[in-house]
Structure formats: C-alpha cells, structure tokens
C-alpha positions in Angstrom: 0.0 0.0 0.0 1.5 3.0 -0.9 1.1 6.0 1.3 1.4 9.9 0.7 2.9 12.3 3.0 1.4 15.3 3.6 3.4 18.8 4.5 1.5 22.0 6.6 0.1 24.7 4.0 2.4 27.8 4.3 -0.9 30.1 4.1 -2.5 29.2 7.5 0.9 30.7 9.1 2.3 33.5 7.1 0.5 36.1 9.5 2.5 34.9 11.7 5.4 36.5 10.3 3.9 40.1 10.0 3.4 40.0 13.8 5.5 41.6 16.6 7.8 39.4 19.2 5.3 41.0 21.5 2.0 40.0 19.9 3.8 36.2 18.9 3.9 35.9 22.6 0.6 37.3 23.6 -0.4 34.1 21.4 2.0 32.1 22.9 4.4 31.9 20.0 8.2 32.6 19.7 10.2 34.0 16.7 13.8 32.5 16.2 16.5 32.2 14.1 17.8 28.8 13.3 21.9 28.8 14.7 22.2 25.1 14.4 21.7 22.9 11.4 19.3 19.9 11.9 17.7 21.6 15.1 14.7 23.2 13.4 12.5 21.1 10.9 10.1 22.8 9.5 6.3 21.4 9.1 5.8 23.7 5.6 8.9 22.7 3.6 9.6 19.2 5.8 13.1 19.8 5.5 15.3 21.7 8.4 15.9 25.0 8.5 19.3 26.2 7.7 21.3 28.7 10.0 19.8 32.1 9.5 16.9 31.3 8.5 13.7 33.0 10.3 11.3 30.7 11.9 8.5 30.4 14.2 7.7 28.5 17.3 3.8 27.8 17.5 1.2 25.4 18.8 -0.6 23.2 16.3 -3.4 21.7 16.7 -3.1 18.6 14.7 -5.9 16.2 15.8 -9.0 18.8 16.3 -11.5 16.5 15.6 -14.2 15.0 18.6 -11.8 12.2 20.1 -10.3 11.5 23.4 -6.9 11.7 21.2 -7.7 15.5 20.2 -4.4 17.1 20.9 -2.0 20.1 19.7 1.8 20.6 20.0 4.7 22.8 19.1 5.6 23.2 15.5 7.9 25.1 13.9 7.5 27.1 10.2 9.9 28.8 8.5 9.4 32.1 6.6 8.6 32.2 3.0 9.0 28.7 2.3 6.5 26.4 -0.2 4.6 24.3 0.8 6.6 20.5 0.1 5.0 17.7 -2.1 6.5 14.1 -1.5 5.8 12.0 -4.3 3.9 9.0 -3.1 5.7 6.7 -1.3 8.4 9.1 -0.8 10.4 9.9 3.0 11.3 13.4 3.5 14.9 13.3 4.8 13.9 15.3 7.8 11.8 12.3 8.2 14.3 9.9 7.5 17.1 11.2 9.5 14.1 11.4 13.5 13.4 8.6 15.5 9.7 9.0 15.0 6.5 8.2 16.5 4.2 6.8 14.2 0.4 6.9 15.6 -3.1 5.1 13.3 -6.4 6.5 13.7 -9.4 5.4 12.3 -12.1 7.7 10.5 -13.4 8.0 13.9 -9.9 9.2 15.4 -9.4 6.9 17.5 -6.0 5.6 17.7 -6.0 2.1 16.1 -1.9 1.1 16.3 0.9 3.0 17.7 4.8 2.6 17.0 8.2 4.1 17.2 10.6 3.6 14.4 13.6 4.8 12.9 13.5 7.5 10.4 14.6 5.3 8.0 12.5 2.4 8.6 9.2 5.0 8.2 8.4 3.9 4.7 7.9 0.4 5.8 6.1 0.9 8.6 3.1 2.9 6.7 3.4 0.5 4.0 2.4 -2.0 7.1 0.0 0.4 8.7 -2.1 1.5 5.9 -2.4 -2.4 5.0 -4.9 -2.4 7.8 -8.4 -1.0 6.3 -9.1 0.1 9.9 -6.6 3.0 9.4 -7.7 6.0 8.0 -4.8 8.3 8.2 -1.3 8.5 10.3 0.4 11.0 12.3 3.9 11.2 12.8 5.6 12.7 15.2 8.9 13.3 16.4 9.4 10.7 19.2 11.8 12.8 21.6 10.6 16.3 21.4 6.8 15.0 20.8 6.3 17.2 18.1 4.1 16.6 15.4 6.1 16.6 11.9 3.5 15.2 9.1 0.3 13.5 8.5 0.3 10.4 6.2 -2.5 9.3 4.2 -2.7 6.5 1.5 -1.7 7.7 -1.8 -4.7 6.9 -3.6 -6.7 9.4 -0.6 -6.4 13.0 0.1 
C-alpha cells in the first residue's frame, strides 16, 4: 500500500510573520532564528531550517476532531518557504534522519496502532499500517521532542 505524506500549508501561518515578538507571545508563539543545522524542521517545507533562517515557534493543533486523542503541540515554520510535495511513497529526509513516533487513527480518530521507528525504517512501517483497512490516516511525530512533523494518508486518498 502506498502511502502519501502530507506537508502543513504555508498560508494558514504566514501572519505569523507580520506580527510583533510582543503579539507572537501574547499568542503564545516565539520567533527564532535557526543557529544550528538539523535543530529546526520545518512542518511547511519538511526539510530543516538552515542557520539564519527565520522561523517560528507555534502550537498546532493537529488532531482537532471530537476524540479522546484530540491534541496540539509545538511546531515550527519557516518564513517564506512552499509548501513540500512528496511523491507518493516518498520519505522526507527530515523524516528519515528522527526517530519517530508513528500513531493510526481510524475515520473515527481513534487511535488504532501505535509505534516508534527509525526514520529510516518510516516507509515500511506505513506500508504496514495502511495495510490495515481500519486505518484511515497516520500521524507522525517526532518521538523525543513530541512534536508533530506530518500526516500520512494512503496515496490513492487525500
């Protein structure tokens, strides 16, 4: 089963970038500068920021539907970036390079399987979820920092 990975549109954050540090934090949000390569993936391009760039620090809600499992978590974006387009079946390397958390919901949201994996090992594991009928979409996160990095859908379903 081939799955499709699916990056954050860059349009539900770029105002965002046109507020102060004063108003990003009256929202509970934090502007930073990437100083470190690999330390700041971005949920827009799915790829890590490199230094300089401008990002921001903001809570995502990324399961808002009616479940016990409804949840939201720190993201970052980075500034003026498009919005990435895996080819089907395809690993980001920001992906590829985590130890990730890999959790299966039904169309109902609830949590169906649950898994951590290696980066690298992330295209066989949704190849193994989504061969389960029960699961209707997948999101990963990054296992460590808890973040969430990408939803996961099969490739024939958007």
């Amino acid at each position: 089963m081939t799955f499709q990975i699916h990056a954050l549109p860059p349009d539900d954050f770029a105002v965002l970038f046109a507020l102060s540090d004063t108003q990003l934090a009256d929202i509970g949000a934090l502007r930073v500068v990437a100083d470190a390569p690999g330390a700041f993936p971005c949920r827009v391009s799915l790829a890590d920021a490199d230094v300089g760039d401008e990002l921001v620090l903001t809570n995502f809600s990324h399961l808002d539907e009616r479940s016990p499992y409804r949840a939201s978590h720190a993201i970052y974006v980075r500034k003026g970036v498009a919005q990435a387009t895996p080819i089907p079946g395809e690993v980001p390397a920001v992906l590829a390079a985590r130890l990730l958390s890999v959790r299966a919901f039904g169309r109902d949201h609830m949590m169906t399987t649950a898994d951590v994996v290696d980066g690298c090992d992330l295209a066989d594991s949704l190849r193994g979820v989504f061969a389960d009928p029960a699961v209707d979409y997948v999101h990963i996160h990054n296992a460590k920092q808890g973040c969430f990095a990408a939803k996961a859908t099969r490739a024939d379903q958007d």
